[in-house]
SEMI-864405 format. One record per residue (C-alpha): x, y, z. Coordinates in pm, 1 decimal, decimal comma. Example, Ala and Ser with C-alpha at 12.3 -4.5 7.8 and 13.67 -1.06 7.14 Angstrom:
// SEMI-864405
> 1230,0	-450,0	780,0
> 1367,0	-106,0	714,0
END
This chain:
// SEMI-864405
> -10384,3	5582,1	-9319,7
> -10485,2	5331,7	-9055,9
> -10408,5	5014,5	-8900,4
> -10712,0	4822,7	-8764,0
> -10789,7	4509,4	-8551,7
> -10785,8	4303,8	-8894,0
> -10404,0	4412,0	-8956,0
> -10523,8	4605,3	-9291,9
> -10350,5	4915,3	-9405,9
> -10545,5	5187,1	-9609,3
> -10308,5	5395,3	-9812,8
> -10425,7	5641,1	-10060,5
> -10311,4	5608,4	-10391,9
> -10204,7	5901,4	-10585,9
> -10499,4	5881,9	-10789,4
> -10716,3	5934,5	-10524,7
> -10827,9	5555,9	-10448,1
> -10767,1	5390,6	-10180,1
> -10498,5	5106,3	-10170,0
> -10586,4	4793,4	-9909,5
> -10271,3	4650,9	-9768,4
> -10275,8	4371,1	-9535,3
> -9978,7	4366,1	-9256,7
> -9934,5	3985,9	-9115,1
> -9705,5	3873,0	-8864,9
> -9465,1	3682,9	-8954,4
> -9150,9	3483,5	-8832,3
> -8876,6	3226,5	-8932,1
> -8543,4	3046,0	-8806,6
> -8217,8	3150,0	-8897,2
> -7956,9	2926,7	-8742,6
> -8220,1	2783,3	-8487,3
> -8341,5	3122,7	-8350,8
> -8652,0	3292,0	-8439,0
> -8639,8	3647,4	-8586,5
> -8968,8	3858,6	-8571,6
> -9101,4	3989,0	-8962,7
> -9369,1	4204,9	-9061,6
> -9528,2	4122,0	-9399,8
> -9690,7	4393,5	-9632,8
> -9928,1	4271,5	-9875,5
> -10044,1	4496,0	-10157,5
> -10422,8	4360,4	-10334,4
> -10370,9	4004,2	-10405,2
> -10366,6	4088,3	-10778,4
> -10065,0	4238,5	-10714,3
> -9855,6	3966,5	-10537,8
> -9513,4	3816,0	-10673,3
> -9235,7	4062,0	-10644,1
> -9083,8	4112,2	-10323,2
> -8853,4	4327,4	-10149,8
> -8705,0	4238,6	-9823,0
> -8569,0	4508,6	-9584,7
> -8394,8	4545,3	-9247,4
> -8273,3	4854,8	-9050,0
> -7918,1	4925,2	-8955,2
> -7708,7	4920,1	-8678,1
> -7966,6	4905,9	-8341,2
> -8277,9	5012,4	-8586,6
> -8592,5	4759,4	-8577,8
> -8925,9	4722,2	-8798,3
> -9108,5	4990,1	-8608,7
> -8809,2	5273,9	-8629,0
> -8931,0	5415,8	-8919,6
> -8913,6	5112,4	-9183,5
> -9321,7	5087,4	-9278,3
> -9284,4	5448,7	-9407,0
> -9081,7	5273,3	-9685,8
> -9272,6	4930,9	-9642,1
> -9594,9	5088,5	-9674,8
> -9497,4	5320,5	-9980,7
> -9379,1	4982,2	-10140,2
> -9683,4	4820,6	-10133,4
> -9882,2	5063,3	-10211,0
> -9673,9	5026,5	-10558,2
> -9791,1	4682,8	-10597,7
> -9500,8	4512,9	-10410,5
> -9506,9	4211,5	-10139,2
> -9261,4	4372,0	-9843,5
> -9074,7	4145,4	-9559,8
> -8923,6	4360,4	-9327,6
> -8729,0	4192,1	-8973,7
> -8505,1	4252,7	-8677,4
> -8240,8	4089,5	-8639,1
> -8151,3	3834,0	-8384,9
> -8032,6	4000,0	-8066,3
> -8294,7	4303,0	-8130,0
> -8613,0	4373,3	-8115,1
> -8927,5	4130,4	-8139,0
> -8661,9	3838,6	-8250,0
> -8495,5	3636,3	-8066,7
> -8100,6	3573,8	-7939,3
> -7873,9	3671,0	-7655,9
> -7690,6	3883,3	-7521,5
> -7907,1	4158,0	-7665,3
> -7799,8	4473,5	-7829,2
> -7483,7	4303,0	-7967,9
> -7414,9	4367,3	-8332,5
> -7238,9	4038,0	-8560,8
> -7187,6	4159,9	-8890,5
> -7179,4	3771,0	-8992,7
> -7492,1	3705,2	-8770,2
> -7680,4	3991,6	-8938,8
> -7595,1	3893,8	-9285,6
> -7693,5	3530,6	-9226,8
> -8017,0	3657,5	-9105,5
> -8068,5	3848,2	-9423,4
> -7967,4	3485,9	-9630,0
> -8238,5	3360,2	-9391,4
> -8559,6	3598,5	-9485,3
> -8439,2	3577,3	-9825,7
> -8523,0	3183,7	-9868,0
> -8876,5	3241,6	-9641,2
> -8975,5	3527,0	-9890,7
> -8862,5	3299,0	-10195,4
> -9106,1	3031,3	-10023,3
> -9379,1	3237,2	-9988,9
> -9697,8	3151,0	-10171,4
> -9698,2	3536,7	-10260,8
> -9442,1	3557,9	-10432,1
> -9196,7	3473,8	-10692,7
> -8869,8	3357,6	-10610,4
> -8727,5	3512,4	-10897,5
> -8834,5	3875,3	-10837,9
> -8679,2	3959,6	-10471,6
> -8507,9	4255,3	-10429,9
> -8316,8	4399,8	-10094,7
> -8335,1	4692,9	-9964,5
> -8102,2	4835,4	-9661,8
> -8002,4	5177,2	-9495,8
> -7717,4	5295,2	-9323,6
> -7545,4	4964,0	-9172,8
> -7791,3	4734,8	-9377,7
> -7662,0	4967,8	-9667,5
> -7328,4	4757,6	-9631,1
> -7513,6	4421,7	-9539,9
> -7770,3	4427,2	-9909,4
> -7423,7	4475,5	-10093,9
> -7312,4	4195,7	-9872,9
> -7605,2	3939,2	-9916,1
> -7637,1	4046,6	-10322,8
> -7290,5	3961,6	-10403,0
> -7290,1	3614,1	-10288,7
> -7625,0	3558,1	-10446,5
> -7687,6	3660,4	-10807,4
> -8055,7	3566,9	-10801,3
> -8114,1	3839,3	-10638,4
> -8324,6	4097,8	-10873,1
> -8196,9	4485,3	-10733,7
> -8066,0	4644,8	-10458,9
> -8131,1	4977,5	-10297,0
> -7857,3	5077,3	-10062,4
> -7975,3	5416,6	-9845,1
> -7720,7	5598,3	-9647,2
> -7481,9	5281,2	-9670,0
> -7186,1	5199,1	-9441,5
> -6940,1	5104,9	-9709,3
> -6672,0	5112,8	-9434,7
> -6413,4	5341,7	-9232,8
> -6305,5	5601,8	-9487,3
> -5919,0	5638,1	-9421,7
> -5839,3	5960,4	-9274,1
> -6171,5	6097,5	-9233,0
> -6187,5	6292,4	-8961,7
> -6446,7	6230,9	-8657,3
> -6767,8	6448,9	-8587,4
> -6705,5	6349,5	-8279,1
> -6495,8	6538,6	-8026,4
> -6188,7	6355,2	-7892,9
> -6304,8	6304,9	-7570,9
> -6614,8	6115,6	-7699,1
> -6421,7	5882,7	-7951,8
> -6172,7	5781,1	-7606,2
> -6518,4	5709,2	-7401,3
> -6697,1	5521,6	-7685,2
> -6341,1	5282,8	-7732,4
> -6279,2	5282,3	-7351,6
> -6625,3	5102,4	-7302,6
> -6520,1	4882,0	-7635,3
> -6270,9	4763,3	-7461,0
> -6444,9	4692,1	-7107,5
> -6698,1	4496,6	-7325,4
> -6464,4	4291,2	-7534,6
> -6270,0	4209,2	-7198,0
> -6590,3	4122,0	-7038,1
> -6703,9	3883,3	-7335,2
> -6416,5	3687,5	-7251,4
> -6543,9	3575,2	-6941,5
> -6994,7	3614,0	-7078,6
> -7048,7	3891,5	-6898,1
> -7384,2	4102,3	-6996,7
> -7244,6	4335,6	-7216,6
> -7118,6	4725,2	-7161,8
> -7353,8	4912,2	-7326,1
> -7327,5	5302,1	-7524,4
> -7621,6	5510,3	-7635,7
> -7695,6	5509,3	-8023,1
> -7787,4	5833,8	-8072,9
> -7699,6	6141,9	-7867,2
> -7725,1	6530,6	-7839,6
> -7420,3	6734,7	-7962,9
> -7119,9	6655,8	-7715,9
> -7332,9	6352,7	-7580,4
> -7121,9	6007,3	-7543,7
> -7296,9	5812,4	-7844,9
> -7256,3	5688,4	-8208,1
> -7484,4	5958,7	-8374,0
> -7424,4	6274,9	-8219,0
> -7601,0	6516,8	-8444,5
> -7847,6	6739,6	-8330,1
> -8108,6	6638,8	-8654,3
> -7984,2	6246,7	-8570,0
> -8120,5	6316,3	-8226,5
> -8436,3	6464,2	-8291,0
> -8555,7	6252,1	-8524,2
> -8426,5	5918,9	-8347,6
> -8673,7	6101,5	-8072,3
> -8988,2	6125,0	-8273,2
> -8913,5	5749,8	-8408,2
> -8853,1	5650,0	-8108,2
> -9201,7	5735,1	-7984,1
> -9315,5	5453,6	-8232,6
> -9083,7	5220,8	-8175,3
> -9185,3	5028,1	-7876,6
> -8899,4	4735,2	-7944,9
> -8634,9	5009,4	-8024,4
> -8401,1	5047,5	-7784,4
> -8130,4	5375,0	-7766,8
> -7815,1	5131,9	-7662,4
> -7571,1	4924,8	-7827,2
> -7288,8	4669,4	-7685,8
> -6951,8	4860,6	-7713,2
> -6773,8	4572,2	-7865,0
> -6985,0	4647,9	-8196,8
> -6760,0	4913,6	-8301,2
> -6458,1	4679,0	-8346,2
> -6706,5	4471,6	-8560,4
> -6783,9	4725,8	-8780,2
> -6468,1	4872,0	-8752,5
> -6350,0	4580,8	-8967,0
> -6649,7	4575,1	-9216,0
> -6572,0	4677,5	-9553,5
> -6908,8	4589,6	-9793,6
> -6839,6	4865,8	-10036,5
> -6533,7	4650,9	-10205,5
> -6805,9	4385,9	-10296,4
> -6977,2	4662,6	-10552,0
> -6799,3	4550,6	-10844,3
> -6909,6	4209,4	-10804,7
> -7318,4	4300,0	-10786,7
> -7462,7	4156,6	-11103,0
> -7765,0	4328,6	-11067,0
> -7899,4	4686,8	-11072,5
> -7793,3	4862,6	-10764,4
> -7949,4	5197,7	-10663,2
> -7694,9	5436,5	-10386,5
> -7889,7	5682,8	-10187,2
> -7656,9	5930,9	-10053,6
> -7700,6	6262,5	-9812,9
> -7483,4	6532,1	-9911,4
> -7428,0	6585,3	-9524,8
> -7405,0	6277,2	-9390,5
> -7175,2	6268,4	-9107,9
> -7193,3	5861,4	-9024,1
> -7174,7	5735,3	-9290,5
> -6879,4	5841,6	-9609,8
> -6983,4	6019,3	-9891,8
> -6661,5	5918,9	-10133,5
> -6705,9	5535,0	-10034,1
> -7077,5	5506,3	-10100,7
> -7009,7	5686,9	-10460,1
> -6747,0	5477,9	-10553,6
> -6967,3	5157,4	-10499,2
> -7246,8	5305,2	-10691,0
> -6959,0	5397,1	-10958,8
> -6829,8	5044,5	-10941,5
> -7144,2	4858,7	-10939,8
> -7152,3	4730,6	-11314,6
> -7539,7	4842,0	-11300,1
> -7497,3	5093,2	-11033,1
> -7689,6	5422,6	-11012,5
> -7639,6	5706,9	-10767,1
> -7912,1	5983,0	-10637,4
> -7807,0	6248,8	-10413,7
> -7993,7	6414,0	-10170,4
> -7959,2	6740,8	-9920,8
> -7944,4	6650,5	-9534,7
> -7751,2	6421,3	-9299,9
> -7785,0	6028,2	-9176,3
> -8140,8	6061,2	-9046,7
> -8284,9	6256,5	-9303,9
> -8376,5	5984,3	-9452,7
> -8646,9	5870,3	-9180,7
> -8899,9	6181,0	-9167,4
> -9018,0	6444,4	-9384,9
> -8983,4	6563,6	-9762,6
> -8587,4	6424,1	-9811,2
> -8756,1	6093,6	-9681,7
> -9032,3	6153,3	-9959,1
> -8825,4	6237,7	-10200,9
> -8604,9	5923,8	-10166,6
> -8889,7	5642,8	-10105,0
> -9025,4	5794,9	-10461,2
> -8733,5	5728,8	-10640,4
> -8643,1	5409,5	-10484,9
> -9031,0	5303,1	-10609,2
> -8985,4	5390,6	-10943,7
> -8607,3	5199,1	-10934,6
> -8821,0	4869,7	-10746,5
> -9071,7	4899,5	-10971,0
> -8841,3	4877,6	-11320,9
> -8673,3	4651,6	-11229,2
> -8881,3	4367,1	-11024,6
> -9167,2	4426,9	-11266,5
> -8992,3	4372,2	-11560,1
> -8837,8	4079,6	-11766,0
> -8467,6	4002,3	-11635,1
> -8399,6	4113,8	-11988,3
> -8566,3	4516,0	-11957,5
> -8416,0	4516,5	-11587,6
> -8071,6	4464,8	-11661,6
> -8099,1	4743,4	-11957,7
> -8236,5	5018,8	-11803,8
END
């Protein structure tokens, strides 16, 4: 696989050929601002379905998303992917803040320039989200029935009541002591108080797992617009979040990814979307939250998510709906 000056991507095919996809630039406005997208293009006589994808919480396009966005295309599907406003190449300030309403109106944004697209047809989109975008595709898909399927990977379906922490209790009191210095300081738009994402084992951060950390390191190394930081006053906004209790209302096929050791995001409120979701499927797979970013758990899931994309965006409404 290579990208060259041209912004072609050779993947090889399982059959042994050689699959051209073309990655363009792309961009569009959601409520004035500009937020950066990357679009994968399978052969040309593949064009017309589309899936459009974002990262979660801090993640952008280059933290690991063209592993799925690649595999995608490869399978004969047009892929958007974008950052959100206030991350990455896109723009919007103060940076590093999360808005779950911001975020979701971004999504409502890409959607309508992917149904516009000459590429593709506006009747065969499908979303695709992981961890935090997990909650938002759930989000986006229940206010817009159009919508053809949704995969939700590692999704925040919201606080699980009583869970207990991973983290220690010292962390959880420095992670909401800079909440609070944050929120106070957006009062009066000061640049915001900031905590790192992802963290070694006892580490002040969000994801503190010692598998979170290493891999965040070895995407991080390709992720030149990532950055490791988030403003503290997030975690009251996603404190409040709860996508998962939009499942039942999804009137399309909905496909739940789930680690069995997932730490960050619960277990018990991801399965009961999938079981609530009137078309709702469930796959389970060993690791924990960043499994799902490198090596054969990663494989494993981007094959069955191609095989649920591919049913049901290359099929009549009709086949899609039954299976």
């Amino acid at each position: 696989m290579a990208i060259d000056t041209d912004p072609v991507v050779a993947c090889p095919a399982g059959s042994g050929r050689v699959t051209v996809i073309t990655l363009r630039e792309v961009s569009f406005f959601s409520d004035g601002q500009r937020c950066a997208g990357r679009l994968f293009l399978p052969p040309e006589a593949a064009w017309t379905a589309c899936v459009v994808s974002a990262h979660g919480t801090t993640g952008t396009m280059d933290f690991g998303l063209a592993r799925y966005a690649q595999r995608f295309a490869e399978a004969g599907l047009v892929v958007l992917t974008f950052d959100y406003r206030q991350f990455g190449a896109s723009e919007g300030r103060p940076r590093q803040v999360i808005s779950v309403r911001r975020q979701v109106a971004d999504w409502q944004a890409a959607i309508r320039f992917a149904r516009a697209l000459p590429e593709v047809d506006p009747d065969r989109v499908a979303l695709w989200g992981t961890s935090l975008s997990g909650g938002h595709v759930m989000t986006v898909a229940a206010a817009d029935p159009a919508i053809r399927a949704v995969v939700a990977q590692l999704p925040f379906m919201g606080i699980e009541a009583g869970r207990s922490s991973p983290r220690s209790g010292k962390v959880t009191a420095a992670l909401f002591a800079a909440a609070l210095r944050d929120a106070a300081g957006a009062l009066f738009a000061r640049a915001p108080v900031t905590v790192p994402i992802v963290g070694p084992p006892g580490a002040v951060a969000v994801f503190t797992g010692a598998e979170d950390d290493a891999v965040a390191r070895h995407l991080a190394a390709e992720a030149p617009t990532w950055r490791n930081e988030m403003a503290a006053r997030s975690l009251f906004a996603l404190m409040r979040y709860r996508p998962g209790r939009l499942a039942r209302r999804l009137e399309m096929p909905l496909l739940v990814c789930v680690a069995e050791a997932d730490t960050a995001a619960s277990l018990p409120l991801a399965t009961r979307a999938a079981r609530e979701a009137p078309h709702g499927e469930l796959r389970r797979y060993p690791g924990g939250h960043f499994s799902a970013y490198l090596g054969e758990v990663q494989q494993r899931m981007v094959t069955d998510q191609t095989a649920f994309l591919r049913r049901h965006l290359c099929a009549t409404p009709a086949d899609a709906t039954s299976g």
